[in-house]
VEXLUMSE-426303 format. One line per 2 residues: number of its first residue (from 1); for each residue x, y, z of N, C-alpha, C. Coordinates in steps of 0.2 Angstrom, whole numbers, padded with zeros to 4 digits. Layout:
NUM> X:Y:Z:X:Y:Z:X:Y:Z ~ ...
This chain:
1> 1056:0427:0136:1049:0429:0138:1043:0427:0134 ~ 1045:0429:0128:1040:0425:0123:1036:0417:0122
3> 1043:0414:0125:1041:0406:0124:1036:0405:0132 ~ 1039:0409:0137:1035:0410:0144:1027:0411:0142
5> 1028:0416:0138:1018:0418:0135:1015:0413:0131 ~ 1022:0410:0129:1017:0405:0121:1015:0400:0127
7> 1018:0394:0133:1016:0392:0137:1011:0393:0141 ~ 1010:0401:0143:1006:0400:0148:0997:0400:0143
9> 1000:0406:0139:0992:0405:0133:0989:0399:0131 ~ 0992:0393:0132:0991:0388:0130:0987:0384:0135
11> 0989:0386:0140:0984:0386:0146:0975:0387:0144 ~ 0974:0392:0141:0969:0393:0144:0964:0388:0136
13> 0968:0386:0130:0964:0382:0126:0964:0375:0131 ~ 0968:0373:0132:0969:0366:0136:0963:0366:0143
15> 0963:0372:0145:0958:0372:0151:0953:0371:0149 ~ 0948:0375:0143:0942:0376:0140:0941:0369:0137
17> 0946:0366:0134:0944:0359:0131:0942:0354:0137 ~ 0947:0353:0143:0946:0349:0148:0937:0351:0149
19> 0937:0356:0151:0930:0357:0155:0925:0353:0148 ~ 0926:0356:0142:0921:0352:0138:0921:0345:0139
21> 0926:0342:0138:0926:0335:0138:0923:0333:0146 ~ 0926:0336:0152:0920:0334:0156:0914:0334:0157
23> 0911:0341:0155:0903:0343:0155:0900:0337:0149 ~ 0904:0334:0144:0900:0329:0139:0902:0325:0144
25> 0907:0321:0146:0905:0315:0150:0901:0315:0154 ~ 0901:0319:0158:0897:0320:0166:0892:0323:0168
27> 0892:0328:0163:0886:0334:0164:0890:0339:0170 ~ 0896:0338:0173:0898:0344:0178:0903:0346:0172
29> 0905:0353:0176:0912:0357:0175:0914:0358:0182 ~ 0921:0355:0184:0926:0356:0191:0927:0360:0191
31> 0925:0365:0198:0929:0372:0200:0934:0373:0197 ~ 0938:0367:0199:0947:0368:0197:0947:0372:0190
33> 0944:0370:0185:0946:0372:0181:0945:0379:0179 ~ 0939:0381:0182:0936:0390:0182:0943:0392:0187
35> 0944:0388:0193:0945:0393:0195:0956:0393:0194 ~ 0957:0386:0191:0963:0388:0185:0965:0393:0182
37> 0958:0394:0177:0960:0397:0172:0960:0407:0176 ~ 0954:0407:0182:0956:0413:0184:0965:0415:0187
39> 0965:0409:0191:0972:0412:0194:0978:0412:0189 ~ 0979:0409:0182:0983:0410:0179:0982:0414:0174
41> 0976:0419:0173:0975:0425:0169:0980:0429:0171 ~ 0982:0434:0178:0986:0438:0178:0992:0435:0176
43> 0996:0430:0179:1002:0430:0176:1004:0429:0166 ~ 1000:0426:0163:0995:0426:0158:0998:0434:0156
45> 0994:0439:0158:0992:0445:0157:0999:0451:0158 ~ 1002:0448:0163:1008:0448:0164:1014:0449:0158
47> 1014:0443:0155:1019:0439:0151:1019:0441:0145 ~ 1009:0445:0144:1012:0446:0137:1009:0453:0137
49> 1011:0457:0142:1011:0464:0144:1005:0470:0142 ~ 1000:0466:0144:0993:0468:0144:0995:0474:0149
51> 0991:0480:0147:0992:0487:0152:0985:0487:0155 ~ 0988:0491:0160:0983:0492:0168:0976:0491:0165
53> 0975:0498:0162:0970:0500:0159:0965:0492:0155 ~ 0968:0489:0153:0965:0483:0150:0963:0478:0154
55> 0967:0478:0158:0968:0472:0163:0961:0474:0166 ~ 0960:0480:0168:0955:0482:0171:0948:0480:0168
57> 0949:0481:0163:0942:0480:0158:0941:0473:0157 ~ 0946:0467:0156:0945:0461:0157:0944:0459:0164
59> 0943:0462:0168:0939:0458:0173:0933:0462:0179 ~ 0933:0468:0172:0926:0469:0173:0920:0465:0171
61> 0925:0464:0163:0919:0461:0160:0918:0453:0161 ~ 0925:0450:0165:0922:0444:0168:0919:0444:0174
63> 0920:0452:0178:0913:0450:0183:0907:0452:0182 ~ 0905:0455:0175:0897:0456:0173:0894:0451:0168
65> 0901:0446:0169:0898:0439:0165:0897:0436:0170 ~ 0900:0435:0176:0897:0431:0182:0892:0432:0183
67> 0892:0440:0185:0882:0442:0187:0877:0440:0185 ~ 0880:0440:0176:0875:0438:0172:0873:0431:0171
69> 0878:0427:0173:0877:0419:0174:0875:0416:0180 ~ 0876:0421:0185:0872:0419:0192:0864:0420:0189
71> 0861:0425:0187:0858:0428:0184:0853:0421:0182 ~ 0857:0420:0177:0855:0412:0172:0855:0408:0177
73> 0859:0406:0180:0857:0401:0184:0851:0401:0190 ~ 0852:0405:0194:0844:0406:0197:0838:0404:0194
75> 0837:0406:0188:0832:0406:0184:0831:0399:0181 ~ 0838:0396:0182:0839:0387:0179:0840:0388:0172
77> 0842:0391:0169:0844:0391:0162:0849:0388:0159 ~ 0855:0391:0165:0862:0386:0163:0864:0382:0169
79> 0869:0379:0170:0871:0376:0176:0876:0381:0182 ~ 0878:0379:0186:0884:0385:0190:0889:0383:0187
81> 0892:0378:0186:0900:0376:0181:0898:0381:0173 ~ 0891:0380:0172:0893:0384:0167:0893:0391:0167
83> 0892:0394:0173:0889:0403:0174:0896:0404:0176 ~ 0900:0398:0180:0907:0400:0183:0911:0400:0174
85> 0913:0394:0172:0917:0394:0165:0915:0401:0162 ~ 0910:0402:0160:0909:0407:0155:0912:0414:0158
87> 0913:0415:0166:0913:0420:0168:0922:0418:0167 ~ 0924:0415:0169:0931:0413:0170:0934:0414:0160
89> 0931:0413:0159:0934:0412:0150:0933:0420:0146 ~ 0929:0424:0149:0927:0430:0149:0931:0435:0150
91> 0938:0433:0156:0939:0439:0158:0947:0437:0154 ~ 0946:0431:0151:0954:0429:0146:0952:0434:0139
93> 0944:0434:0139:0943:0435:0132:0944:0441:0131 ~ 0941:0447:0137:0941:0456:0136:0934:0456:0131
95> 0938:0462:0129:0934:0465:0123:0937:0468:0118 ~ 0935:0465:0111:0930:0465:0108:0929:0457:0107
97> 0933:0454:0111:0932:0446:0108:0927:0442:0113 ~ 0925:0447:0116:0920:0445:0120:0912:0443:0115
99> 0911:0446:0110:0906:0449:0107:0907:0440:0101 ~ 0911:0441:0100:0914:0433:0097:0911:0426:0102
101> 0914:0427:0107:0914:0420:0110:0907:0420:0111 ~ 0902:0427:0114:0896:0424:0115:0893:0422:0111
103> 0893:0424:0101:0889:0422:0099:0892:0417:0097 ~ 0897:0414:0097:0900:0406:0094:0894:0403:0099
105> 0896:0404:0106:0893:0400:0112:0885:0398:0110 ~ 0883:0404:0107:0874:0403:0106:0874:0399:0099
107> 0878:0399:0096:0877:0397:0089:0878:0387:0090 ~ 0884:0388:0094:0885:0380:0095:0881:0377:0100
109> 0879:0381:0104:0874:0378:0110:0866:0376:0107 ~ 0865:0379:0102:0859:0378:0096:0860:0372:0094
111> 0865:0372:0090:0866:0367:0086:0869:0359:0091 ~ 0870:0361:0096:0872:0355:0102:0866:0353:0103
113> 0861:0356:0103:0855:0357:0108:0850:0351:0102 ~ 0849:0353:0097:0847:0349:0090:0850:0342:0088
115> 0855:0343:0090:0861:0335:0089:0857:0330:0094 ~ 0858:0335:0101:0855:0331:0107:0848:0329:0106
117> 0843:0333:0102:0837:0331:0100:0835:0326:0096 ~ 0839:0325:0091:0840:0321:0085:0841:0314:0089
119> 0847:0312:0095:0849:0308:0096:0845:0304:0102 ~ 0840:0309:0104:0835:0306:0109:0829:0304:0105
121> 0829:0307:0098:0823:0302:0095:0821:0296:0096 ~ 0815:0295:0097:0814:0288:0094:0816:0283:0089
123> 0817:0287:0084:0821:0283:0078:0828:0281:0080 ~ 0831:0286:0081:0838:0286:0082:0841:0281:0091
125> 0838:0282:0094:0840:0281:0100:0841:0272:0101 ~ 0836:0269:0099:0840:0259:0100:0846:0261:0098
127> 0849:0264:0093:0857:0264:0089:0861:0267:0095 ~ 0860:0272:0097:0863:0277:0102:0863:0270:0109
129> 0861:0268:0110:0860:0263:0114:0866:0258:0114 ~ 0868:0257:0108:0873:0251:0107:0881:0254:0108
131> 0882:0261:0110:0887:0266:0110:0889:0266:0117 ~ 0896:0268:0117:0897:0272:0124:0893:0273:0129
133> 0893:0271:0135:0889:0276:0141:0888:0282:0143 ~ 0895:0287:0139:0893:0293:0140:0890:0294:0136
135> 0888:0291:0129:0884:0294:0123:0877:0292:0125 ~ 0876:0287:0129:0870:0283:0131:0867:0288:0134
137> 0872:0290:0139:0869:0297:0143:0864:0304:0140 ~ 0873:0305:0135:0867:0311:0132:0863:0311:0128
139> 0860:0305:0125:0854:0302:0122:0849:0302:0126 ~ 0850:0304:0133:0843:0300:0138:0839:0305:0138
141> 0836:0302:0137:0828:0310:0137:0827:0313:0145 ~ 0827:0318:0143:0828:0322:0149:0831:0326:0151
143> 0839:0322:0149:0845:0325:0153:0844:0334:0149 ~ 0850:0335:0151:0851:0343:0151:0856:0342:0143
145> 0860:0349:0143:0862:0349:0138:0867:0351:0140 ~ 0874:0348:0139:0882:0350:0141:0886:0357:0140
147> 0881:0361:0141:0882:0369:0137:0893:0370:0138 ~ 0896:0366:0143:0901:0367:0142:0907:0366:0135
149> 0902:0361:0131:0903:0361:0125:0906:0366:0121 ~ 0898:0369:0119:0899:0377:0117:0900:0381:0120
151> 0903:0380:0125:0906:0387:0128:0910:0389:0126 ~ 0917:0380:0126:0924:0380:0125:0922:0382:0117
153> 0919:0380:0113:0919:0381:0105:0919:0389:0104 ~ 0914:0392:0108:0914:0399:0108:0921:0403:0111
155> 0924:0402:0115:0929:0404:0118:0936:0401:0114 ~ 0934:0394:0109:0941:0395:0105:0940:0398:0100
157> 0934:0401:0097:0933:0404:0090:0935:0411:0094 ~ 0935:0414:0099:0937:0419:0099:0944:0421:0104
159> 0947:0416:0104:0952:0415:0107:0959:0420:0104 ~ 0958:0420:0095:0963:0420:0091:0963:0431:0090
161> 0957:0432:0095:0956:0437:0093:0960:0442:0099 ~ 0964:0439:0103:0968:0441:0108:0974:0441:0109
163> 0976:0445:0114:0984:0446:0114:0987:0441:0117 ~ 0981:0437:0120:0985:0428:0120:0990:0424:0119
165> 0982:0426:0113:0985:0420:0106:0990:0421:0101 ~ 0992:0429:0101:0998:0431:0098:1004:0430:0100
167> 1004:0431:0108:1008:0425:0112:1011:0418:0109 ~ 1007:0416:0105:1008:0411:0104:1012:0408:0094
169> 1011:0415:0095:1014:0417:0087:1023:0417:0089 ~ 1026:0412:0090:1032:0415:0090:1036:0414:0084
């Protein structure tokens, strides 16, 4: 059963990193993956025998992280891949690692947010030009910022803080 949990736990880094790497390529996050990572939370939770009473609390508080990112998103603050990811990654995280991954999330989406400025400079930008098309991209003035990045950065800083990830201690 153990190596069953180390497996599925592993899930949920592999999902959060995919999603990063698309939101930088493409500026989206695919449903698939939110809605990945929800349907293999219970068996997940399952495997490494998380009790009722918890189970219950993580998916409260991934649906008070959904509300809250619907929230954000109306408002145009975040994207909907990003109000789904974060609600999705939230209800793997619980509590008190909850508290962790949102401030990784703000701390890295800061300093994403700065890298992206730096790179849309006018100083900087002929160079950035001579790169990748997906760096071309997120160089181009205006675009958004791939907050999927820091989400996944926020959500594996706090990943370790879970019954998961101990799962994965075998």
């Amino acid at each position: 059963m153990l190596l069953v949990a180390a497996i599925i736990s592993l899930a949920f880094p592999a999902l959060v990193l995919a999603a990063a790497a698309r939101d930088a390529l493409s500026f989206t996050i695919p449903n698939w993956i939110s809605l990945a990572l929800v349907a293999i939370f219970p068996v997940a939770a399952l495997a490494v025998g998380l009790p009722w009473r918890e189970l219950g609390l993580h998916a409260g508080i991934g649906a008070l992280v959904l509300v809250a990112g619907m929230a954000a998103f109306a408002f145009r603050w975040i994207g909907g891949g990003d109000a789904k990811l974060m609600a999705a990654v939230a209800l793997w995280l619980g509590w008190p690692a909850l508290t962790t991954f949102l401030a990784g999330a703000a701390i890295c989406g800061g300093v994403l947010a700065m890298i992206l400025l730096t790179l849309r400079s006018a100083a900087l930008r002929p160079y950035v030009l001579l790169g990748p098309a997906w760096v071309t991209r997120l160089a181009e003035p205006g675009e958004g910022v791939p907050y999927g990045v820091a989400i996944a950065a926020g959500a594996l800083a706090a990943f370790p803080l879970t019954r998961f990830a101990a799962g994965l201690a075998l």
